[in-house]
N, C-alpha and C positions, 0 to 999 in steps of 0.2 A: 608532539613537542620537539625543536630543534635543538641539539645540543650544539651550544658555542663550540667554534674552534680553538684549539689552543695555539695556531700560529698569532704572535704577536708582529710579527712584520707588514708593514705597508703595503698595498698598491699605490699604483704610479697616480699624484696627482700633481697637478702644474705646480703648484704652490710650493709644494714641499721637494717636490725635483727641480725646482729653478732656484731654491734657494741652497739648495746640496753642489749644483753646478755652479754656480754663479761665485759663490765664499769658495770655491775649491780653486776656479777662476784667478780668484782673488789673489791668492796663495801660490800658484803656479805663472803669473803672469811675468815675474821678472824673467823664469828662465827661457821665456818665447821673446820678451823684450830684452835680452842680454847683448845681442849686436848694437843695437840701438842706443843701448846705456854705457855702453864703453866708448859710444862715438859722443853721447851728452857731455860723459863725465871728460873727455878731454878737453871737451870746446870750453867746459866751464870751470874746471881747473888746471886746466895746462900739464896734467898728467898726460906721459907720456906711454903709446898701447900697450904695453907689457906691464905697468903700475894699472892702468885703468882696470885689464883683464884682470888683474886679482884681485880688486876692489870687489867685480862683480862675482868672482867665484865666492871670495868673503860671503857675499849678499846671500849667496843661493845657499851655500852649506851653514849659514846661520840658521835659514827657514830650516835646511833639513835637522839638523840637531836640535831645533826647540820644538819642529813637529815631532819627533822623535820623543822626546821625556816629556811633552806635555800629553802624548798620544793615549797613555793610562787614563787622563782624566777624564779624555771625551767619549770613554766607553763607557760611563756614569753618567749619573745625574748631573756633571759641570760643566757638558759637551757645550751648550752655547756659554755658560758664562765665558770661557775659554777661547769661543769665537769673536765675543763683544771686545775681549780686553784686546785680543791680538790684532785685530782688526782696526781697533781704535789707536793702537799704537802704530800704527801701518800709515793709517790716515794722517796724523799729526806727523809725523816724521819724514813721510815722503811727498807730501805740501809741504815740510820744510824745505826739502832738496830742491824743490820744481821753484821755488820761490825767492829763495835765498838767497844771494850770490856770493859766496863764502865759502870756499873750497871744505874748510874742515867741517861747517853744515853740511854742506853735501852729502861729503863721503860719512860722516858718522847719521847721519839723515838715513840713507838708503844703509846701512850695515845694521840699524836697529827697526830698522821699516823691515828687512827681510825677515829679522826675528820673530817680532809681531805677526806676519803672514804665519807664519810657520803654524799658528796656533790655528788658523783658518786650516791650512793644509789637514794637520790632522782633524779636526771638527768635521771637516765636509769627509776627508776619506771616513771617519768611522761611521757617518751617518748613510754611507750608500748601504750598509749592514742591514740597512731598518728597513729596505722596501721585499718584497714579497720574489721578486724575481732578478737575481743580484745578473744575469746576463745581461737582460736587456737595460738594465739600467746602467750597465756599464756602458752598452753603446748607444745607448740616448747621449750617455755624458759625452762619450768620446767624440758624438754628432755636436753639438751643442759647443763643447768649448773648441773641438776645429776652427766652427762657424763663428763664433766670435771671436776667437784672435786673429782667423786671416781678415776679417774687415780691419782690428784694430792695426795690424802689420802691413795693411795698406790704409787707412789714412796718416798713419803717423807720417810717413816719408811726404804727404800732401804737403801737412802742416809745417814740416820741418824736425829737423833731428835736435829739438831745441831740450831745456829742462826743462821747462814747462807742460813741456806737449811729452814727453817722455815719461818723467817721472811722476806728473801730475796725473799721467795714466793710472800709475801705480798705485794715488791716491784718489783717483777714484774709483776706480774698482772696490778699495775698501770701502767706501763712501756705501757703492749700492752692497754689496757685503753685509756691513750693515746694519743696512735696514730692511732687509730677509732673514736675518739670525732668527725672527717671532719664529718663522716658520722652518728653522731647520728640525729635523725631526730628532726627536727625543730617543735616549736607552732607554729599552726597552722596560719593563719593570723584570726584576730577578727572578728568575723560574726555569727550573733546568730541565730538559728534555734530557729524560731516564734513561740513555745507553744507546742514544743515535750517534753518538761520537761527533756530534755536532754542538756545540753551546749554541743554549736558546737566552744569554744575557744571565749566565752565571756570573756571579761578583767573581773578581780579579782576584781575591785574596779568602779563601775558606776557613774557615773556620777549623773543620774537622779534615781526616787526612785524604790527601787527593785520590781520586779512583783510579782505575786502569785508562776508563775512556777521558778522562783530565788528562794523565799522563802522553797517552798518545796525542791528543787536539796539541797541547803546550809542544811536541814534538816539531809535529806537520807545524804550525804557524812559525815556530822560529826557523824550520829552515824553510819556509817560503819567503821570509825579509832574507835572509843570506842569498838565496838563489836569486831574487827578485833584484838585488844591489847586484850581482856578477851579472846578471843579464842586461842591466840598464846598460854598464859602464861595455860589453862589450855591444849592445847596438849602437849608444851614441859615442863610444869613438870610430863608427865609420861615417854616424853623421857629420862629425868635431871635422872629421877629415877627408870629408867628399870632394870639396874643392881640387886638394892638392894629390887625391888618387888617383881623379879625372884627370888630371891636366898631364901627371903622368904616363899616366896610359895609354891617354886618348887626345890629348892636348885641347881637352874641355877647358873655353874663356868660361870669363864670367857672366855672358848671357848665354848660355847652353847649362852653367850652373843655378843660375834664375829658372832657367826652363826647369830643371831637374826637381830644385826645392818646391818651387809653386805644384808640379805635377805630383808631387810626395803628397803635400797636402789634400791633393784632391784623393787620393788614391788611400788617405788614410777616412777621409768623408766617405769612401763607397764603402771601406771596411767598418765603420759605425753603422751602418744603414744596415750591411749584411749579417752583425753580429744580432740588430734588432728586429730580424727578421726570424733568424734560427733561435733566438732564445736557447732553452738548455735542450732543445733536440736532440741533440747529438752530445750530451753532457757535456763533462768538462776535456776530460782526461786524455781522448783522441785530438779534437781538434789542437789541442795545446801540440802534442808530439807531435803531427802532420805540418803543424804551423814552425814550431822550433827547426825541425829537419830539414822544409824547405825555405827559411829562414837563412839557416847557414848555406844551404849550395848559393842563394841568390847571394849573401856575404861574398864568396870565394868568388863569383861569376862576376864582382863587377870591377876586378882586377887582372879578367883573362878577356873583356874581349877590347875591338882592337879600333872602334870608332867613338865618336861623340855621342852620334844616335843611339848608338846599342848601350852606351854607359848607362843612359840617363833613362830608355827602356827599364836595365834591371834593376836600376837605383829605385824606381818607382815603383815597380812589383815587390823590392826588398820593402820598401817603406811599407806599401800594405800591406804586407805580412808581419812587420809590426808591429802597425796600428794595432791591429785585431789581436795578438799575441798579448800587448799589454793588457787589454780591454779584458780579452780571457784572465791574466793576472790579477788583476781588479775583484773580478766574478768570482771568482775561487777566494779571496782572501774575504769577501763581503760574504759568501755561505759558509767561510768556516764557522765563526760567530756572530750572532746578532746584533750584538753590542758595541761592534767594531773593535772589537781587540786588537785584530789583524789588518783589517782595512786601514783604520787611523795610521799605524804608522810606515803601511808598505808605501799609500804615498812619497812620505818622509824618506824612506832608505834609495826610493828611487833620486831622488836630487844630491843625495851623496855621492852617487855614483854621474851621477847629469854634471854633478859642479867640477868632477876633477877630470873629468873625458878630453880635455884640450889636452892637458898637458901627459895624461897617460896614451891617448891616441896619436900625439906627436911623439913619444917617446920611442912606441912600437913599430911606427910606418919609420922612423930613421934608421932604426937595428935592422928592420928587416925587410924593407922593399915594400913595394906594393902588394904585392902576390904575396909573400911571406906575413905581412899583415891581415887581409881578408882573411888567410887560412888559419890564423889564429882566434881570429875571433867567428870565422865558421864553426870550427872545432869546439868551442866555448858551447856555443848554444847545445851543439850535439849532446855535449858531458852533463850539460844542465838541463838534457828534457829527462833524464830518468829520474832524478828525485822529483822536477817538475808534474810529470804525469803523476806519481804515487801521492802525490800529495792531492792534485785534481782529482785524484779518484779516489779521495778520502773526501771530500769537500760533496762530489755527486754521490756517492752513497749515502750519506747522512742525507742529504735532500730527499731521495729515495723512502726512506726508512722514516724520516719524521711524516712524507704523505700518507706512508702508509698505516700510521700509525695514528694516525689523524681523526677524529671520532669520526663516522657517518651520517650525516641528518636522518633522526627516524620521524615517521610521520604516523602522527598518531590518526583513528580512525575518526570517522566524523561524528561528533557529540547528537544525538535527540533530545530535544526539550524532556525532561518529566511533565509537564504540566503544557504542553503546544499552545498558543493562543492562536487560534482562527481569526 
């Protein structure tokens, strides 16, 4: 006799992982197309770049605020209703902008179209909770939506930097969105694993009074969204500001800046391959601290050396470390719960910090130079791998502790007929 498992989470199948990347896609796609939509929105309202730029930070901190409080819901049973509606509001709203030619369409088009996503954001971030192996499924994703936004970030410029071809991107992303919601994977059904300090799709709200191992989980999760919001905004205000540290320092144009961005991309593609390669190997808890530490020297390093080629070298060894840095962030908040408590809205807090990096990255490189600015946000990461690991390593001992805990298939001996027919 085989005794069932009690893990309820997924293996990897096409279906249900292209429809987790894909709606998540959906929902992160303006902050990859945020260049491109300030250069839309001026051609087609004659807003001027410093009106456009807060249009689009508008956009992006609407998706994170509404991923953000809708993010409770899609750790239940309402996970796709929640994707249908936001999605569908995404759709209607930024076909209106691509379509419209009506400056206040536009701008209230694309301000309620980022809302709408936002519900996508959360839905996909909680549904990576559901598959069986939250590493690699992090860098599947991380592989996957690389790969299709650098094609979309190179046709667009084909096409033209129009609204149609911009934001109609926008709307249709939601479009394929969707029509994969059938298969986004479901919360789990409610059943709590007895003292792994892990939630296995505990309900949000109990009834009776919380335990010790509730009280710590509810810990670890909220400071992995604080941590997770200080790290965003100090890696991307060195992206916000690569242009103008280079040129600085190194008096990097703008095609040695082309070279730099395009080489990040790729460099964050190797970091997806490698993260799906090691899986939880090596758990969480080290590679996070090894990655955070050398994270920051590569930060500080790419305001000390003293050519173009060496800038755009560390800039791209900083991007991959990164990559994988996030991806690890991902894995950790997808094993702390199954249900996505944590995952739904670490997405979310990351674009809080993504939407305000212009103007807090500019604010820092003017106070404090080049050098004075990488060291501060090298410094950042350092301070934040200590709660970072402890938390990673609450996240891998609960994985630990639920396999082992895990029934063992017994095999029963083999039956003899009573009665043999020859």
């Amino acid at each position: 006799m085989i005794t069932p498992s009690t893990d309820t989470r997924l293996p990897l199948r096409l279906g249900t992982t292209s429809a987790t990347f894909l709606i998540g896609i959906a929902g992160y796609l303006g902050v990859n197309l945020s260049p491109y939509m300030i250069s839309a929105l001026q051609d087609a309202t004659g807003l001027p770049f410093l009106s456009a730029g807060w249009v689009v930070t508008g956009v992006l901190l609407a998706t994170a605020f509404v991923g953000l409080a809708v993010a409770p819901l899609c750790a239940g049973p309402r996970r796709r209703a929640v994707a249908v509606s936001g999605l569908s509001v995404g759709l209607v709203t930024f076909g209106a902008a691509a379509v419209v030619p009506n400056g206040v369409v536009i701008v209230a088009g694309l301000l309620v179209g980022g809302a709408g996503v936002g519900c996508a954001v959360a839905a996909s971030g909680a549904a990576f909770a559901a598959f069986r192996d939250p590493d690699r499924i992090a860098g599947l994703n991380g592989l996957a939506n690389r790969g299709v936004i650098t094609v979309v970030l190179a046709v667009i410029p084909v096409l033209g930097v129009a609204p149609i071809n911009v934001f109609g991107s926008l709307a249709l992303f939601c479009l394929i969105g969707l029509a994969l919601v059938p298969r986004l994977p479901d919360a789990p059904a409610p059943a709590a694993s007895a003292g792994s300090g892990v939630a296995e799709a505990v309900p949000l709200r109990r009834r009776g009074p919380a335990t010790a191992a509730d009280r710590r989980l509810l810990a670890s999760g909220l400071l992995l969204l604080v941590v997770f919001t200080l790290w965003a905004v100090s890696e991307d205000s060195l992206w916000a500001m690569a242009g103008a540290v280079g040129e600085m320092q190194t008096g990097l144009g703008p095609a040695g800046l082309g070279i730099a961005l395009s080489g990040a991309t790729a460099g964050g593609l190797l970091g997806s391959i490698a993260l799906m390669i090691i899986g939880d190997r090596l758990g969480r808890a080290v590679p996070l601290a090894v990655l955070l530490v050398v994270g920051s020297a590569l930060k500080v390093a790419t305001a000390l050396v003293a050519t173009p080629t060496a800038f755009i070298v560390v800039f791209i060894a900083w991007n991959t470390v990164y990559a994988l840095t996030f991806m690890y962030f991902v894995a950790v908040a997808a094993a702390l719960s199954s249900d996505g408590r944590w995952s739904g809205p670490l997405l979310a807090t990351y674009l809080v910090g993504s939407a305000l990096t212009p103007v807090i990255g500019a604010f820092l490189l003017e106070q404090l130079g080049p050098q004075g600015f990488t060291t501060v946000l090298g410094l950042t990461s350092l301070v934040l791998a200590v709660p970072t690991v402890a938390v990673a390593h609450r996240s891998t001992r609960g994985d630990r502790r639920r396999a082992d805990e895990a029934p063992v298939p017994a095999v029963e001996p083999e039956r003899v007929p009573a009665n043999p027919t020859v």
